[in-house]
C-alpha positions as CSV (number, residue, x, y, z in Angstrom):
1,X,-41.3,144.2,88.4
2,X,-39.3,144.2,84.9
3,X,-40.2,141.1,83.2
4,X,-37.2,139.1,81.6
5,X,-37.4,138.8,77.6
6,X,-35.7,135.8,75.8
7,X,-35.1,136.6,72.1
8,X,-35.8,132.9,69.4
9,X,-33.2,132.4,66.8
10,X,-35.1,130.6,64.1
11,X,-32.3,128.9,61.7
12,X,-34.8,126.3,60.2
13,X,-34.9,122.3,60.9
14,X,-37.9,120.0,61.8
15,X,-39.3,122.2,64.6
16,X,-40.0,125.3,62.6
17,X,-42.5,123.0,60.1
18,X,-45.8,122.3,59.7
19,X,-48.1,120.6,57.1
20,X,-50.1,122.0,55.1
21,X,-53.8,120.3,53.4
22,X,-52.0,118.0,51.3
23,X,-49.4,116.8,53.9
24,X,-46.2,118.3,53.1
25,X,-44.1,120.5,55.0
26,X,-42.9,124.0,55.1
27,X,-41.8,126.7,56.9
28,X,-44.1,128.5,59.4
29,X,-43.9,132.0,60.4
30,X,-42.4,132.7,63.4
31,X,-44.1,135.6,64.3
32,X,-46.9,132.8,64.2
33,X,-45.8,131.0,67.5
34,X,-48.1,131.6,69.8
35,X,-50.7,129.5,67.6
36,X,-48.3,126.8,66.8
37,X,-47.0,127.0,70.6
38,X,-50.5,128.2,72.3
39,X,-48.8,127.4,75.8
40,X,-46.6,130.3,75.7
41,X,-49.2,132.8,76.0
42,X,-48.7,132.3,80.0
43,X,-45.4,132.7,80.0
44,X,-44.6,135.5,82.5
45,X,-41.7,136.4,80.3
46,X,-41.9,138.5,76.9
47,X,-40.4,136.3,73.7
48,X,-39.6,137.8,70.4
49,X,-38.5,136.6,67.2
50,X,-36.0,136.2,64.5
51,X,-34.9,134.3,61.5
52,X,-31.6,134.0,59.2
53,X,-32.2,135.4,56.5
54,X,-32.1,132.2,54.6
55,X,-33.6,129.1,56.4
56,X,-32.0,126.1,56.3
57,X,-32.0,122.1,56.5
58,X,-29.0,121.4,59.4
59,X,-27.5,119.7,57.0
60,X,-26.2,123.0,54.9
61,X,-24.9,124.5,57.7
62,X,-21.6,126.1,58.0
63,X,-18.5,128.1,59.5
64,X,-20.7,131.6,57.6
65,X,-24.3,130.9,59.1
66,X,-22.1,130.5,62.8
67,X,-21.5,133.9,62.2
68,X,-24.6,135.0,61.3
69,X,-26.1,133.4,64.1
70,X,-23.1,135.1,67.0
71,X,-24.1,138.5,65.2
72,X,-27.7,138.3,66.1
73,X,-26.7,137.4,69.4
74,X,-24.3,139.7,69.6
75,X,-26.5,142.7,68.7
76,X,-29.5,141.9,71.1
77,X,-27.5,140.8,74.0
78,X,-27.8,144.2,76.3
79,X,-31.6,143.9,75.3
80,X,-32.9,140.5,75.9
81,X,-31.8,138.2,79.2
82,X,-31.4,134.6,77.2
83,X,-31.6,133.7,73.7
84,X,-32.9,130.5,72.5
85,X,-32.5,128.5,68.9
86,X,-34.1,127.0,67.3
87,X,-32.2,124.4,64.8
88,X,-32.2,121.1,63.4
89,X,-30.6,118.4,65.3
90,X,-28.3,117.2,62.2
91,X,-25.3,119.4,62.8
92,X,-27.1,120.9,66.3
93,X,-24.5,119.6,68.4
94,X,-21.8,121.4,65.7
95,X,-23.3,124.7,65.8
96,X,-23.7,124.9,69.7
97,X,-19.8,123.7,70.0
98,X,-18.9,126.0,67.7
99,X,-21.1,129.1,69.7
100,X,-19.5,128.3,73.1
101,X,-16.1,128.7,71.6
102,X,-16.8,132.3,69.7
103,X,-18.5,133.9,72.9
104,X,-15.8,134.6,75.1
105,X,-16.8,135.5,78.9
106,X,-21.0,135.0,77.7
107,X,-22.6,135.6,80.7
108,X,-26.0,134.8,79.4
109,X,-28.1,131.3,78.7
110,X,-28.2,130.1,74.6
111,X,-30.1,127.1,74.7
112,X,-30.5,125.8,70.9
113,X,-33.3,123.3,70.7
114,X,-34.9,121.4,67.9
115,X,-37.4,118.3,67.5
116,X,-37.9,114.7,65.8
117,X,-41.1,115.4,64.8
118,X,-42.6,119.1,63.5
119,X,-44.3,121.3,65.4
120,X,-47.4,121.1,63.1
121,X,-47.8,117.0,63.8
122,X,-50.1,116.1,66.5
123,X,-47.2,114.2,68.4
124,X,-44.2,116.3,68.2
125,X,-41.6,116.7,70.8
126,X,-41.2,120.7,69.7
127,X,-43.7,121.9,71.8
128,X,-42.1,120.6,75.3
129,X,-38.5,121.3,73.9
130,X,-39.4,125.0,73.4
131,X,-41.1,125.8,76.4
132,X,-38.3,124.5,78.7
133,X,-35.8,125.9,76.2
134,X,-37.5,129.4,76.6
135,X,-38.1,128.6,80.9
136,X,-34.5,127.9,81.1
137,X,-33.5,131.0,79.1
138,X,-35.6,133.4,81.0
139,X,-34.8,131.9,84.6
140,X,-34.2,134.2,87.3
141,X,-33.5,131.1,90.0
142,X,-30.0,130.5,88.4
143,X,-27.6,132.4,86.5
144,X,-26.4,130.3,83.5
145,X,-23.4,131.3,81.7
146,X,-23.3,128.7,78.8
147,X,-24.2,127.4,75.6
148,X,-26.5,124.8,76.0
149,X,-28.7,122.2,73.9
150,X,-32.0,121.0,75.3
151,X,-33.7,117.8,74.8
152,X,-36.6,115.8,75.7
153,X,-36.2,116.8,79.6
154,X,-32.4,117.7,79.8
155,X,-30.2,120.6,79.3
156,X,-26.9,119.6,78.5
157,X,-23.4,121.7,77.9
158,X,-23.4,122.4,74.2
159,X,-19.6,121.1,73.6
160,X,-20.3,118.2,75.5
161,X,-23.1,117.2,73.5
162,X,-23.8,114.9,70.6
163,X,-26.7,113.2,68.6
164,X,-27.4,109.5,69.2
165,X,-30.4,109.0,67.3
166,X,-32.2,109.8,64.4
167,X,-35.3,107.7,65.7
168,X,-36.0,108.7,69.5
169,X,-37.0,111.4,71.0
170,X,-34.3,111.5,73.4
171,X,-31.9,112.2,70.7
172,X,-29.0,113.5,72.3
173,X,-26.8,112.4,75.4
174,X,-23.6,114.0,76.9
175,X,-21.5,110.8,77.3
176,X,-18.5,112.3,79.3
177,X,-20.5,115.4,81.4
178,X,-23.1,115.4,83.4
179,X,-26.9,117.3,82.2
180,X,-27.0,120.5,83.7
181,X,-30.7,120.4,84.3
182,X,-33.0,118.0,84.5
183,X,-36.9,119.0,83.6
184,X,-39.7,117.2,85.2
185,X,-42.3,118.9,87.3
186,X,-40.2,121.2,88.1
187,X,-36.4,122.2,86.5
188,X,-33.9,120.8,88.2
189,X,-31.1,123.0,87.8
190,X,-27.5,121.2,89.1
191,X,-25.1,125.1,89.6
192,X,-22.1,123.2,90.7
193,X,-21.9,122.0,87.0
194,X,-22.1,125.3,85.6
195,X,-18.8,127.4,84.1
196,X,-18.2,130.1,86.5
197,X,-19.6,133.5,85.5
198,X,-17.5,135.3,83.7
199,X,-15.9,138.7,85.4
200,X,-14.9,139.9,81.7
201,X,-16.8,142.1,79.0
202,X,-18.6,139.8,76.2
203,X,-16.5,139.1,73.0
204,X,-17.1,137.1,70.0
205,X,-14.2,136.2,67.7
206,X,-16.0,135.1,64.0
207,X,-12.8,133.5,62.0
208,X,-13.2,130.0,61.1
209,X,-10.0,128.1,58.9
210,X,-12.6,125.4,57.5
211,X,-9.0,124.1,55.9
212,X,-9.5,121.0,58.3
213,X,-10.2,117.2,57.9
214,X,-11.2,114.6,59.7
215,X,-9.3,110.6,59.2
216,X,-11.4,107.8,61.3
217,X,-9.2,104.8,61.3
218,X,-10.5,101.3,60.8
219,X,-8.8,97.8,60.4
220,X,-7.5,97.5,57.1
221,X,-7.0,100.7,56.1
222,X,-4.0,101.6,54.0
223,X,-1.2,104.4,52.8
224,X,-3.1,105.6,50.1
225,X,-6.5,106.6,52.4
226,X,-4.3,108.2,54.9
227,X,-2.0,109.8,52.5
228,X,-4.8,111.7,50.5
229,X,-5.9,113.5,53.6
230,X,-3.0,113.7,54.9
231,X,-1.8,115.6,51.2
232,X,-5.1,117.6,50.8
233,X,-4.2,120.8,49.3
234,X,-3.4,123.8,52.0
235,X,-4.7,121.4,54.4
236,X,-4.2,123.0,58.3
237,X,-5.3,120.2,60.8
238,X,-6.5,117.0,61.5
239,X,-8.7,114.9,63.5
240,X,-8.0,111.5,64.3
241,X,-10.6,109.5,65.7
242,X,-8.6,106.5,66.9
243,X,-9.4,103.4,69.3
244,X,-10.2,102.9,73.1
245,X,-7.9,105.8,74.9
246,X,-6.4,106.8,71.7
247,X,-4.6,103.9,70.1
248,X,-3.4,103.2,66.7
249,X,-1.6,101.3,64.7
250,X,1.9,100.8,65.0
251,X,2.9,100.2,61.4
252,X,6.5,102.6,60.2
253,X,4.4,103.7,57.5
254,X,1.4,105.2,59.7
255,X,3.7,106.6,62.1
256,X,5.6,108.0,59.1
257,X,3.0,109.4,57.6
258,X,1.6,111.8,60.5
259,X,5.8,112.8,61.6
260,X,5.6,114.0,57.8
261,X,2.5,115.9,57.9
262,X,3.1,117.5,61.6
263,X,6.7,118.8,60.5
264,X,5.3,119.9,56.9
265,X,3.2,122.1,59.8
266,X,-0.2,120.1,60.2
267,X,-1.6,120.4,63.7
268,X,-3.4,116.5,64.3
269,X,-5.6,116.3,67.6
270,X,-5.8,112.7,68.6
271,X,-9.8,111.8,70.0
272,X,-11.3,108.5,70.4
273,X,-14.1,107.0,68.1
274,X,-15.8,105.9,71.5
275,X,-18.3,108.2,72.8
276,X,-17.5,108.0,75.9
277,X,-13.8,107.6,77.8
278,X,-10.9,109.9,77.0
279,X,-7.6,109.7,74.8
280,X,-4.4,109.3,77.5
281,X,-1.7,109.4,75.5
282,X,0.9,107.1,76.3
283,X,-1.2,104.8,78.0
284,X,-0.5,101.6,75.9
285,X,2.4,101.4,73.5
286,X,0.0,102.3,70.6
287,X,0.1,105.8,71.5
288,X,3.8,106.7,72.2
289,X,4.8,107.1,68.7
290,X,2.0,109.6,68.0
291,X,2.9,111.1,71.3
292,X,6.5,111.1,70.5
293,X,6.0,112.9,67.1
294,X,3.9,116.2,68.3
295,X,0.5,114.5,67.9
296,X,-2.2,115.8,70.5
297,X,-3.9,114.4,72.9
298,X,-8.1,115.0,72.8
299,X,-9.1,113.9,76.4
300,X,-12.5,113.3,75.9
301,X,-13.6,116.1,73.6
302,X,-16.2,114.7,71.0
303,X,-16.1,115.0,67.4
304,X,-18.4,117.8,66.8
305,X,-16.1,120.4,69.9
306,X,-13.0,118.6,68.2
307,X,-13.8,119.9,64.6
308,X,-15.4,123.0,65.7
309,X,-12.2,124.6,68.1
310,X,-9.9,123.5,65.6
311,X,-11.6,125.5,62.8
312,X,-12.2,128.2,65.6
313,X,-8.6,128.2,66.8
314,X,-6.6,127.8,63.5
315,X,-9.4,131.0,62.5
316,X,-8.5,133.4,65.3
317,X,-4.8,132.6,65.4
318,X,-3.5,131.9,61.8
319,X,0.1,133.2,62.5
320,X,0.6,131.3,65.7
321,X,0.8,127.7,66.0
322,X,1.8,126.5,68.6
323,X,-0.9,128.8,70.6
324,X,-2.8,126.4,68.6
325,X,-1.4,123.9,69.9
326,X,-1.3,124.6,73.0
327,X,-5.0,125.5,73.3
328,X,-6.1,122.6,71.5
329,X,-5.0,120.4,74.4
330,X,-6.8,122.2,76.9
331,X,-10.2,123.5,78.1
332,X,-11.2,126.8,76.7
333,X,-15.0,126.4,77.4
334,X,-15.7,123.3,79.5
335,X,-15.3,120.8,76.7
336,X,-11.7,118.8,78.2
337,X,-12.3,117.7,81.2
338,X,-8.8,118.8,83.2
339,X,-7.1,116.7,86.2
């Protein structure tokens, strides 16, 4: 019986360190993980190995290492039955959104994982979050056609998800969808939550317009903070993170100040600053004047799918906006949910 092979994407983070005799950390080599990981010499599945060609701390991630990651992916998908990688939880929850919206019709598991701690600390979360990540990969009891992020016991859609802590070990929650797996003894894998699997050829569109900004309102603040991002140079779109179910203020000046940017041609997507609940425009009067003058409404995308699709859409269709606008207001890859 052809055993399944699950291909690691090693982009850096927490879980690729250990320490060395005077107690800093570095890097380890990942054609090294069977003695970091010692477990996965059972596995009944074969596991290689790649890294970027740069390794990096999450936090210097961007739109170009995306695509470097998608190519990888995209050259060993005939050959290996689920990919897994590894990155660090900063911007995790970015780089998976941003994944789920380049593969069109993926057909295969990407899990990304990470840890709190590093591998080479006696009490580190890596080693659990790997195994499951690569389990799940290499399944044969369920066919999952998404990018995913795993995390201390549950395997969540990767556009739903978002980082909660910087302290736990359960570090990440999906506020508005359920997990998609739940590990304990076994791995409890819910299919009815799963996207459908895809009847198309895989496809991965790679443009990003990173010529995108994002204006969290607060009490109190005034023309000139909304004005400068409004006015920053060849600016494309914004996010709003607003209040409750997508509410603003009412001042003329606010309301003049996004009519001027949308018909100067700036695309603004209207999502809440609560993690969980959903923008409805219209709901309450603080919402028909954005509504009125073209601004979207999010539903309850987060932050990090919010940023991402934007930058993806504004990428892949630069001469047609009001595709953009279209598909910003609905789901491409499970990340709206849709009455």
């Amino acid at each position: 019986m052809k055993h399944n092979r699950v291909l690691i994407v090693y982009t850096g983070g927490t879980i690729g360190m250990v320490q060395d005799e005077n107690g800093s950390l570095h890097p380890f080599a990942l054609d090294r993980i069977y003695d970091a990981v010692p477990q996965l010499r059972a596995c009944s599945y074969g596991i290689d190995s790649v890294m970027l060609d740069h390794i990096i701390d999450s936090s210097n991630m961007t739109p170009a290492l995306w695509v470097d990651i998608a190519n990888i992916i995209e050259r060993e998908y005939d050959r290996y039955d689920g990919f897994v990688v590894l990155h660090g939880t900063d911007t995790m929850a970015y780089t998976a959104s941003a994944l789920s919206f380049m593969f069109k019709n993926l057909g295969k598991p990407v899990v990304l994982t990470g840890s709190q701690l590093p591998l080479g600390m006696l009490r580190s979360d890596g080693r659990e979050n790997i195994i499951c990540a690569l389990e799940i990969a290499s399944t044969r009891l369920v066919s999952i056609p998404e990018v995913c992020i795993f995390f201390e016991s549950h395997l969540y859609r990767g556009n739903r998800s978002t980082k909660l802590s910087a302290e736990n070990f359960d570090a990440f929650e999906s506020y508005n969808y359920p997990s998609l797996a739940k590990a304990g003894i076994n791995i409890t894998f819910k299919e009815h939550l799963f996207r459908p699997m895809p009847t198309g050829k895989m496809e991965v569109r790679k443009q990003f317009d990173t010529r995108v900004a994002v204006l969290k309102l607060f009490p109190g603040i005034g023309p000139e903070v909304v004005n400068a991002v409004l006015h920053t140079p060849h600016l494309q779109g914004v996010v709003i993170e607003t209040y409750g179910s997508g509410n603003a203020p009412t001042d003329e000046w606010f309301i003049s100040a996004l009519d001027d940017a949308i018909r100067r041609g700036i695309i603004i997507l209207n999502v809440t600053q609560c993690k969980a609940g959903s923008v409805i425009m219209r709901q309450y009067a603080a919402s028909c004047d954005m509504d009125r003058i073209g601004v979207i409404g999010g539903g309850d995308i987060t932050i990090e799918a919010a940023v991402t699709k934007m930058m993806y859409l504004l990428g892949n269709f630069p001469d047609d906006k009001q595709h953009v606008r279209d598909r910003l207001g609905m789901s491409l890859r499970g990340e709206i949910t849709e009455n």
